[in-house]
C-alpha positions in Angstrom: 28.8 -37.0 -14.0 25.3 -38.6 -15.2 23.8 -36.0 -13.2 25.9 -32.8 -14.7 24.9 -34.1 -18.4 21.6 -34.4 -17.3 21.4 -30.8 -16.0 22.9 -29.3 -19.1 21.1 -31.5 -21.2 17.8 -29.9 -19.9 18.6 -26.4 -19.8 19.6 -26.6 -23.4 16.2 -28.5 -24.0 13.7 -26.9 -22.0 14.8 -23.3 -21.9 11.4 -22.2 -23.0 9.8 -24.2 -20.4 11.2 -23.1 -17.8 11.5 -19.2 -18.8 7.3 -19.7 -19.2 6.3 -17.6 -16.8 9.0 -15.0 -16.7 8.5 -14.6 -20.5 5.5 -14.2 -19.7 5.6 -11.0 -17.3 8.2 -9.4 -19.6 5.4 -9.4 -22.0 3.0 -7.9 -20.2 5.2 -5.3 -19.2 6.2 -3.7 -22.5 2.9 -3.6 -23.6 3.7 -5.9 -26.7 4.1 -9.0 -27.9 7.9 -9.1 -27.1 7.5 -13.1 -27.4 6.9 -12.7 -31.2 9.9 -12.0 -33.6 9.4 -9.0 -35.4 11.5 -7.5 -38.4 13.2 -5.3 -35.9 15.0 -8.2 -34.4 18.3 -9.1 -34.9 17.6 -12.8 -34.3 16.6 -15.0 -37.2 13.5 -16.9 -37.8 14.4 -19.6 -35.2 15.1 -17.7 -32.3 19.2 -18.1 -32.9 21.4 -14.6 -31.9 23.6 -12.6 -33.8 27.0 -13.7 -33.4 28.9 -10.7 -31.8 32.4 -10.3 -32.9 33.9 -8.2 -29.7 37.2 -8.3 -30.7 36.3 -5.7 -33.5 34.9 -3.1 -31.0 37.0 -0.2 -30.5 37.7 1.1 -26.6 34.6 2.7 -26.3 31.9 0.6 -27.5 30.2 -2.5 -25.9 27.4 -4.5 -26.8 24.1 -6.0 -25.6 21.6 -8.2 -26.0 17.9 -7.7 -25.1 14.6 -8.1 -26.6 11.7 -5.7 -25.6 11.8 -2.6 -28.1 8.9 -1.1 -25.6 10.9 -1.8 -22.1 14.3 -2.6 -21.7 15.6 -1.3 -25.2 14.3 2.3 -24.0 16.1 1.8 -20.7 19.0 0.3 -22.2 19.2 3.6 -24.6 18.6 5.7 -21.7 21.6 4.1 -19.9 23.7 5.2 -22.8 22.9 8.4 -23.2 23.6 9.2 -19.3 26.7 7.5 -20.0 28.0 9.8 -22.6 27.8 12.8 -20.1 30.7 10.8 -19.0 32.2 9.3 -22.2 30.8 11.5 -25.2 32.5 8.5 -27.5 30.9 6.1 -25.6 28.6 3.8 -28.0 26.5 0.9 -26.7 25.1 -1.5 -29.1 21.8 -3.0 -28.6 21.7 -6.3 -30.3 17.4 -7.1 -29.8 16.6 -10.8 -29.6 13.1 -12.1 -30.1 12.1 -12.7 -26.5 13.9 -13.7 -23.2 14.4 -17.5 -23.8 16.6 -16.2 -26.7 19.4 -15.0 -24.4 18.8 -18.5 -22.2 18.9 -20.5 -25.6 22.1 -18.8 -26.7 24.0 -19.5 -23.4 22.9 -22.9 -23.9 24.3 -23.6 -26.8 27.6 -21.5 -26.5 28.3 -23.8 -23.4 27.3 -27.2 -25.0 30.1 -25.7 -27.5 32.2 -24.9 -24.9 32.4 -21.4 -27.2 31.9 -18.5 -25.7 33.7 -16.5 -28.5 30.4 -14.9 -29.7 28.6 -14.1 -26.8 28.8 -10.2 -26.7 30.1 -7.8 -23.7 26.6 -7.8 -21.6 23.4 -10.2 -21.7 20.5 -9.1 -19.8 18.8 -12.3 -18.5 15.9 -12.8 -16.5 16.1 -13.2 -12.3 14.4 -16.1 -11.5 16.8 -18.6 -13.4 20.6 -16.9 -13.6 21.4 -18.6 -10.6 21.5 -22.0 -12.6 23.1 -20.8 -15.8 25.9 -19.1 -13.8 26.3 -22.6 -12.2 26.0 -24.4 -14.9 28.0 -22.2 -17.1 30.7 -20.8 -15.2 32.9 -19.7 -17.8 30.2 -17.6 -19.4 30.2 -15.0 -17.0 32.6 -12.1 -15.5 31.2 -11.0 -11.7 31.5 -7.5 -10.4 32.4 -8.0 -7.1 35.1 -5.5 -7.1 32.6 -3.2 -8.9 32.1 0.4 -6.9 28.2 -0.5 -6.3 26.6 0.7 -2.8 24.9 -3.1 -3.0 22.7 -2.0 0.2 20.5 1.1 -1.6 18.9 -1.5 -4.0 16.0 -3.9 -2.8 17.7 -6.8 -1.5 15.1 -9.3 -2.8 16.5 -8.1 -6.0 19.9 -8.4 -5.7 19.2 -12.2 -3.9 19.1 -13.3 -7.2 22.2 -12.0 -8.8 24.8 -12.6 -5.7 25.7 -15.9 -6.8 28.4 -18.0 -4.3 28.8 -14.7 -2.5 29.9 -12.5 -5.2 27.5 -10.0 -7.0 27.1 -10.9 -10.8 24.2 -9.1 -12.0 23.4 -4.8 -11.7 20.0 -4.7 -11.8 17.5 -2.7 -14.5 13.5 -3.4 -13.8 11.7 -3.8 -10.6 8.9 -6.5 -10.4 7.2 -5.7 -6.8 4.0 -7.0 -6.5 0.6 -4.3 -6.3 -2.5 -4.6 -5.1 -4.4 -2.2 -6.7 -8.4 -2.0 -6.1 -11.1 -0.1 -7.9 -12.1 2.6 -5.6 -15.3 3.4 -7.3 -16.6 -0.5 -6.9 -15.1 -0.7 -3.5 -17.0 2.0 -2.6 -20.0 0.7 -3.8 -19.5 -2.3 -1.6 -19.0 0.2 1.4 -15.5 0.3 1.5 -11.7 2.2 0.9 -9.1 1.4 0.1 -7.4 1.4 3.6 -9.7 -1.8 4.2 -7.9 -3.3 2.0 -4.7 -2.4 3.5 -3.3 -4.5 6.3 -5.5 -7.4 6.1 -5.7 -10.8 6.5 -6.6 -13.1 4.0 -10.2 -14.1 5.3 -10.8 -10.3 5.9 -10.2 -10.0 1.8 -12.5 -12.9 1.0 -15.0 -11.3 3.5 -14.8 -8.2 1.5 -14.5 -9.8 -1.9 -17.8 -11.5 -1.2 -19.6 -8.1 -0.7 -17.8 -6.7 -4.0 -19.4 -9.5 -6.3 -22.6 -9.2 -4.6 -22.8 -5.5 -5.2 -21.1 -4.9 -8.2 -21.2 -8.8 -9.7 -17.0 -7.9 -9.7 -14.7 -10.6 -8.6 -12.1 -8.8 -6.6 -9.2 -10.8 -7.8 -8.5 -12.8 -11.2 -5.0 -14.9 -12.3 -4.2 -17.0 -14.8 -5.1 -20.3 -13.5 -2.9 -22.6 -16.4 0.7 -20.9 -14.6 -0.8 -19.4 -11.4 1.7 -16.7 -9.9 -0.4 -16.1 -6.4 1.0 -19.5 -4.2 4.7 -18.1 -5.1 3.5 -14.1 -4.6 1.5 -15.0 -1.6 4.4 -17.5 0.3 6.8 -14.6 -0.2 4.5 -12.1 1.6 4.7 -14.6 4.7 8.5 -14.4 4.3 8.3 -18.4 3.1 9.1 -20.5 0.2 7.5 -23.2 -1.8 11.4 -24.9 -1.4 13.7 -25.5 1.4 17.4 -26.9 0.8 16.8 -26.8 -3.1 13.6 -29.2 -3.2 10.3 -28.7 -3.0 8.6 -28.3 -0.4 4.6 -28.0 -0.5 2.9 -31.2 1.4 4.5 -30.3 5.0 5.2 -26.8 4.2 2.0 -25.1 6.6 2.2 -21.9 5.3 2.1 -23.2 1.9 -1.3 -25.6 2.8 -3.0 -22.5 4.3 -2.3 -20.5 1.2 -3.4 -23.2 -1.1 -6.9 -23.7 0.9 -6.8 -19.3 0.9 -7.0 -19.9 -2.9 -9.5 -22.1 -3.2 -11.9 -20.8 -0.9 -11.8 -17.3 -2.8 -12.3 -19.4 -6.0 -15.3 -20.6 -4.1 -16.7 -17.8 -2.9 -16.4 -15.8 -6.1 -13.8 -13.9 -4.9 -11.2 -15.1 -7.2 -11.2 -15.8 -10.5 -9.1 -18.5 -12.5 -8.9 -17.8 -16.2 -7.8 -20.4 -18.4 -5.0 -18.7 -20.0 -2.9 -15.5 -20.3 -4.9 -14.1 -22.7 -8.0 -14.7 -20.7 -6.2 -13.0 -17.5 -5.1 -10.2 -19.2 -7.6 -9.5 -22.0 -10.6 -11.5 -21.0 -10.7 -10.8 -16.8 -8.5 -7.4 -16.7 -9.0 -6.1 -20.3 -12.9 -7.1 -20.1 -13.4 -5.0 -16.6 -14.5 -8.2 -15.1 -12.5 -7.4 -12.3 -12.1 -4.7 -9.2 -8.9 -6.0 -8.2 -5.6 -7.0 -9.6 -2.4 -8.7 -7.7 0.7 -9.3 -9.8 4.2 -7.4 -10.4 3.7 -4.2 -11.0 4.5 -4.7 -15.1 0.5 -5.5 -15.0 -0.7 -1.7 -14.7 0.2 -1.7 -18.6 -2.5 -4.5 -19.0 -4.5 -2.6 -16.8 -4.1 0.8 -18.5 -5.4 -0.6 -21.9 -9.0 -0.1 -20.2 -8.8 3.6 -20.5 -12.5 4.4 -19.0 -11.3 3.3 -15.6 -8.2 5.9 -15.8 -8.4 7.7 -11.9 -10.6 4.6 -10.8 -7.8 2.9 -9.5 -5.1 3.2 -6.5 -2.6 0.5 -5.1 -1.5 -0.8 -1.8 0.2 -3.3 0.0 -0.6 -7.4 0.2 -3.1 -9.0 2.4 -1.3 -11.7 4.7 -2.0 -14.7 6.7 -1.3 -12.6 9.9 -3.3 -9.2 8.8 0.4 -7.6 8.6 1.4 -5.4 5.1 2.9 -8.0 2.7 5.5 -7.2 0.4 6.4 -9.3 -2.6 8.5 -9.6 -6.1 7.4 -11.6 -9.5 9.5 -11.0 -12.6 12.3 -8.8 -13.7 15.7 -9.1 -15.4 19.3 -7.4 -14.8 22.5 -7.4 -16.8 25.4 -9.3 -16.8 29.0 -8.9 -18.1 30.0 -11.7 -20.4 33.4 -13.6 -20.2 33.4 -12.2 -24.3 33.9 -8.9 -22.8 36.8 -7.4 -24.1 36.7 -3.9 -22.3 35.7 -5.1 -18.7 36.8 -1.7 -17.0 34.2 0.0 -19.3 31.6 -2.6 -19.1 32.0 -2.3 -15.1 32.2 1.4 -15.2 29.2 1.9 -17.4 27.0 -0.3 -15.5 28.4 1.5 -12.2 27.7 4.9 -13.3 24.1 4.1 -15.0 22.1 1.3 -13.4 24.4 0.8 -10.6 23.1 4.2 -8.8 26.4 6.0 -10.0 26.2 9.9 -10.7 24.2 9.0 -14.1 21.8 6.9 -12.3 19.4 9.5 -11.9 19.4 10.4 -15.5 18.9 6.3 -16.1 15.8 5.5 -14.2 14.2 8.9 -14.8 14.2 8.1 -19.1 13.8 4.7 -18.5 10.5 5.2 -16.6 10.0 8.2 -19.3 10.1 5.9 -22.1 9.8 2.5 -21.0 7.9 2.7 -17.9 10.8 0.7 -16.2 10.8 1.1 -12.6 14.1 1.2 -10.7 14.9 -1.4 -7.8 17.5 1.4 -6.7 16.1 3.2 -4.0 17.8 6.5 -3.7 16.8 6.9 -7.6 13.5 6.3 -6.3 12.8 9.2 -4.3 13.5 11.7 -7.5 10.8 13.9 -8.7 9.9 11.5 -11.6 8.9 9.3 -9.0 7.1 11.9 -6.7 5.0 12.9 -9.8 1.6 11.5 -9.0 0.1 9.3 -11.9 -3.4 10.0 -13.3 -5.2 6.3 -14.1 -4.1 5.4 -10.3 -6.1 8.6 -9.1 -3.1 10.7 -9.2 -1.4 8.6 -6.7 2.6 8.6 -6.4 2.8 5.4 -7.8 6.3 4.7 -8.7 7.3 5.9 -5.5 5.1 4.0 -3.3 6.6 0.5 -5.6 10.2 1.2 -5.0 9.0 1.8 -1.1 7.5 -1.2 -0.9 10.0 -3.1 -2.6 12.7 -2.3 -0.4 10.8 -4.2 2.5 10.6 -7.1 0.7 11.9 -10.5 2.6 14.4 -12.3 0.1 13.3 -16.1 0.5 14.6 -19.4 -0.8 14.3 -19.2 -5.3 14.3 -22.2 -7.4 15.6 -22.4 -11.2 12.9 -24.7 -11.2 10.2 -21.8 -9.9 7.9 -22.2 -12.9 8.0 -25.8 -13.1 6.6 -25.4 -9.5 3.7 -22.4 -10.6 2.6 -25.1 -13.2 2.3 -28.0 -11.0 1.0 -26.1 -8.1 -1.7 -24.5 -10.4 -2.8 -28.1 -11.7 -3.1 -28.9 -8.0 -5.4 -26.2 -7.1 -7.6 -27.2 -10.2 -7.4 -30.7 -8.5 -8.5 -29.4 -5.3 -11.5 -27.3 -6.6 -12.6 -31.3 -8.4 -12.3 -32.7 -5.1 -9.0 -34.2 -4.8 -8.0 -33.9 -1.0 -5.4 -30.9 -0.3 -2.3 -33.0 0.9 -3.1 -35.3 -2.1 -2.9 -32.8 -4.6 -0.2 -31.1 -3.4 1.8 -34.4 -2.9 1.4 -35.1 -6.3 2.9 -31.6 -7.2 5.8 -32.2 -5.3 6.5 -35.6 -6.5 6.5 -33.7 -10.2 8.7 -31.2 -9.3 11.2 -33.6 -7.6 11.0 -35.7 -11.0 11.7 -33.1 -13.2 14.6 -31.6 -11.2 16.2 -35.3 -11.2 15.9 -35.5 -7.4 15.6 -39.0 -5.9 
């Protein structure tokens, strides 16, 4: 019992914690700061929702929370549109929250209330943590198991995190798979393509990176080294995880000391370079052209597309490895969920079916939602429509959104945590450690310990 309170206790308390890094990508994907309330919201001043009355709703209208007016509200809008091809009286209403802890916060607090009467008919909430709120709050939520959904034309990775207990809860909206896109002018400079930078291993890259900075004074790489996404991007590309049986598992974990001593040899080398902060990732390292590489879900090209000068400088590929084999890899990204408020279930599960669920108005769905909210769809048939095929002109007229939802489908579902940014903080505070001269197992011991004492473990 001690152990249950305690576990509620902290996802009502440390929501924003724990959504950190999530938030964070969500962000950086619309463009805007979503983060920030705006008059346009429909929360109030501290964050709280609407209350949604669903029991006033006639037959055909549902409701929705989400926060990004620059993202998911224009894929959202898109959805309901295709959906009145089916339902001309169809009506969908957006309900926008300040950012994506709002939706955690409000879950929260309905089930510390044990009230779930004002939840409304669909929430969209982020991957990386719904496993622990369905858990944790298993009266919140409706699953869609016996929804009409071909499950096996979306990237698996993807759907890993919404099949919950064996039953499907979640249809997903954005895709977060992981580019590596280069600057072809600088590489060239250096003596190189971009097919050396495709199917490499990680020395090869550092090898390379040395040569970029020496010809170019370009690091080839940059994160944000306060909440460092490349240990958890790089482990997945192996087909690992930084936990095994629901704990953490970094100090025996080979693949995970390999990649940590990767990282800090690049850092070393002037291959890689640690910002202190988001803002100095994105606006200092990639909006200041301090860089002639960039590794992160694909939501970064928007960060990358505010330096307008290098528009047809760049192209992506796939991940460097340990091995030298393509990597493949996922960070960020959110799908929608049907609420146990919902008072028209058959709709809710026949709209999500027919528009994000890769029904007839899927096509329709991804095509505006990439139109006007550059949301890129996990859904792989949807993938291969012209909108996709249509080669984009910053990335050198490359087939961009095509080559993503390619190389998302090969990604290798691992092990997630609800505690995954709890572990990007301490294993980036490790790194720093490691690059002051604390010893590697050390550092990474210490991590572990942290993790293990935040998630209660013993």
């Amino acid at each position: 019992m001690m152990k249950k309170f305690f576990s509620l206790l902290l996802a009502v308390t440390t929501s924003i914690t724990l959504f950190a890094g999530c938030g964070r990508t969500n962000n950086s994907a619309s463009g805007n700061a979503s983060g920030n309330a705006s008059g346009n919201a429909s929360g109030n001043a501290s964050g709280n929702a609407k209350e949604v009355d669903t029991k006033k709703e006639d037959s055909n209208e549902l409701s929705v929370y989400a926060w990004d007016k620059n993202f998911n509200i224009p894929a959202l809008k898109a959805a309901e549109k295709a959906y009145q091809k089916k339902n001309p009286k169809f009506k969908l209403k957006i309900i926008r929250l300040p950012q994506a802890t709002s939706v955690a916060d409000v879950i929260s607090k309905a089930g510390t209330a044990n009230d779930y009467s004002k939840l409304p008919d669909i929430v969209l909430f982020e991957d990386h943590y719904i496993n622990r709120y369905v858990h944790d709050y298993k009266d919140a939520w409706d699953d869609i198991n016996d929804v009409k959904i071909n499950w096996k034309d979306f990237n698996q990775e993807k759907i890993s995190y919404s099949t919950i207990d064996n039953k499907h809860y979640g249809v997903p909206v954005d895709n977060g798979t992981v580019i590596c896109a280069y600057r072809t002018d600088l590489l060239k400079a250096a003596g190189y393509t971009i097919d050396d930078l495709t199917g490499i291993t990680w020395e090869q890259f550092d090898e390379i990176g040395k040569k970029v900075y020496d010809y170019t004074g370009k690091y080839l790489l940059s994160i944000d080294g306060d909440s460092n996404d490349l240990p958890y991007i790089m482990m997945q590309a192996e087909g690992a995880s930084e936990f095994k049986d629901g704990k953490p598992y970094f100090v025996d974990n080979k693949k995970m000391v390999d990649i940590v001593n990767v990282i800090v040899k690049l850092v070393q080398d002037n291959v890689l370079y640690l910002a202190d902060d988001w803002k100095g990732y994105t606006k200092g390292s990639i909006g200041g052209d301090m860089v002639a590489g960039v590794i992160n879900g694909n939501w970064i090209m928007s960060s990358m597309r505010d330096v307008k000068k290098n528009s047809g400088k760049w192209e992506i590929t796939t991940l460097p490895t340990l091995s030298g084999k393509e990597g493949y890899a996922s960070n960020g990204g959110s799908s929608l969920y049907i609420t146990s408020n919902c008072k028209n279930i058959s709709l809710a599960k026949d709209f999500l079916a027919y528009t994000f669920g890769g029904g007839d108005g899927a096509k329709e769905t991804y095509d505006n939602a990439l139109k006007d909210g550059g949301v890129i769809t996990t859904n792989i048939t949807c993938g291969k429509s012209d909108a996709y095929n249509e080669g984009v002109p910053y990335f050198n007229n490359q087939p961009v959104y095509k080559q993503i939802v390619e190389m998302g489908s090969k990604i290798t579902p691992v092990e997630q945590s609800d505690y995954f940014s709890t572990a990007v903080k301490q294993v980036s505070s490790a790194i720093s450690d490691i690059l002051d001269g604390t010893d590697v197992k050390s550092a990474l011991k210490n991590a572990q310990d942290q993790v293990n004492f935040t998630m209660g473990n013993e």
